[in-house]
C-alpha positions in Angstrom: 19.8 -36.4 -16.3 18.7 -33.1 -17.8 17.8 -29.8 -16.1 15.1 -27.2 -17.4 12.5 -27.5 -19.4 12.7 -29.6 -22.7 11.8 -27.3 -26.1 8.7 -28.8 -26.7 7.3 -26.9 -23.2 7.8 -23.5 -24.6 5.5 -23.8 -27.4 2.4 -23.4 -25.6 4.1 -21.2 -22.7 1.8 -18.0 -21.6 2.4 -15.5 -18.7 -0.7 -14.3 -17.1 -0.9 -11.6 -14.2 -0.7 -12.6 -10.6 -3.3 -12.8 -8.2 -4.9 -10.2 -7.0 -3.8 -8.8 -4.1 0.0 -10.4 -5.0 2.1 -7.0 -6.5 5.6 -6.6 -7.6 8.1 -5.5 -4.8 9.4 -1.7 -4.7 12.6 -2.4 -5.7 13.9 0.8 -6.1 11.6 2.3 -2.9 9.6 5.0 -4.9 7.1 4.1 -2.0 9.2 3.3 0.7 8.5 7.1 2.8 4.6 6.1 2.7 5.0 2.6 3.4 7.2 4.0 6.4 4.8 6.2 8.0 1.8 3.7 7.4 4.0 1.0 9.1 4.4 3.8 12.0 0.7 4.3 12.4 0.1 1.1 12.3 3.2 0.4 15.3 1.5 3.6 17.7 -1.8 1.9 17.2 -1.1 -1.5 18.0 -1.5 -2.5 14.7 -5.4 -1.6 14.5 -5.4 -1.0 11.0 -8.5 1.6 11.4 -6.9 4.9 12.6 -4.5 4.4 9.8 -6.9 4.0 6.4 -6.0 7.5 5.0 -2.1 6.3 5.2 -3.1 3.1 3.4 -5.0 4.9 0.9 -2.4 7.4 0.5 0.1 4.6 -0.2 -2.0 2.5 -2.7 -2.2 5.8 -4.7 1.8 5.8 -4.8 1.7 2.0 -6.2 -1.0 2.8 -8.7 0.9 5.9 -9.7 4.1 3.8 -10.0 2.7 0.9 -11.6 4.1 -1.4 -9.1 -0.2 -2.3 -8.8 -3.1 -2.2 -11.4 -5.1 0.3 -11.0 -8.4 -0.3 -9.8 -11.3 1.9 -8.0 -11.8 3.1 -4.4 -14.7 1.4 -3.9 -13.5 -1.9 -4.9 -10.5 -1.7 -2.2 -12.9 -0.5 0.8 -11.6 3.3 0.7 -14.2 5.4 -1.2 -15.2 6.9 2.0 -11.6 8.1 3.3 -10.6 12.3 2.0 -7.6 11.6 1.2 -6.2 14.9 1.8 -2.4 15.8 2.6 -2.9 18.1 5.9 -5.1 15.4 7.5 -2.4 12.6 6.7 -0.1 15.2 8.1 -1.7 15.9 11.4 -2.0 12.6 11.9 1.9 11.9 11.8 2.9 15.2 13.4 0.3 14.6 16.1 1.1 11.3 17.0 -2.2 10.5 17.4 -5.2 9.6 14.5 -8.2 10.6 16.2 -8.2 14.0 15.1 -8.1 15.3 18.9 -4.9 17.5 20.0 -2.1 15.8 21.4 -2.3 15.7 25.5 -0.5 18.8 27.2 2.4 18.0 29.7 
C-alpha cells in the first residue's frame, strides 16, 4: 500500500488562486481590532449587515492593505458609495448606535 502522490503527479502540478471570495486566514490578527468592532455592529444590530457597511469597508481596506485579499475596486465589492471616513466609523462605535442620530438621554 503506498501513501502520497506517486512522482509522475508532480510533473504537471500548478497552484492557482482560490476562489473569489475564499482568503487566507489572519493568522497573526493584523485585522483582528476591525473585524472585532464590525462583528460588534453587526451583534447591536441584529446582524443587519446595513448599519454596519462603513465597518465592513473599513475592514476590507485592512485585508487589501495586508495582503491577506487581492485587491480589487469599490465598485466591484458593492461599497463605492460608503465615505469611508474615521470620525464617522468612530461615532458609530462610541455611540452605540449607526444611524447617525445621538444616543437616547436617560
Amino acid at each position: 500500500m503506498s501513501f502520497g502522490r506517486p512522482p509522475s503527479i508532480n510533473v504537471g502540478f500548478k497552484v492557482s488562486a482560490p476562489d473569489r471570495g475564499s482568503f487566507p486566514l489572519d493568522h497573526y490578527g493584523e485585522c483582528k481590532s476591525k473585524m472585532q468592532l464590525y462583528m460588534s455592529c453587526l451583534k447591536q444590530n441584529g446582524s443587519e449587515s446595513s448599519p454596519c457597511r462603513i465597518l465592513s469597508k473599513d475592514y476590507l481596506d485592512c485585508r487589501m492593505n495586508k495582503g491577506l485579499m487581492e485587491k480589487d475596486e469599490w465598485k466591484n465589492l458593492g461599497l463605492a458609495h460608503l465615505d469611508k471616513s474615521p470620525d464617522s466609523t468612530q461615532q458609530t462605535m462610541s455611540s452605540g448606535t449607526t444611524s447617525g442620530s445621538p444616543p437616547a438621554q436617560k
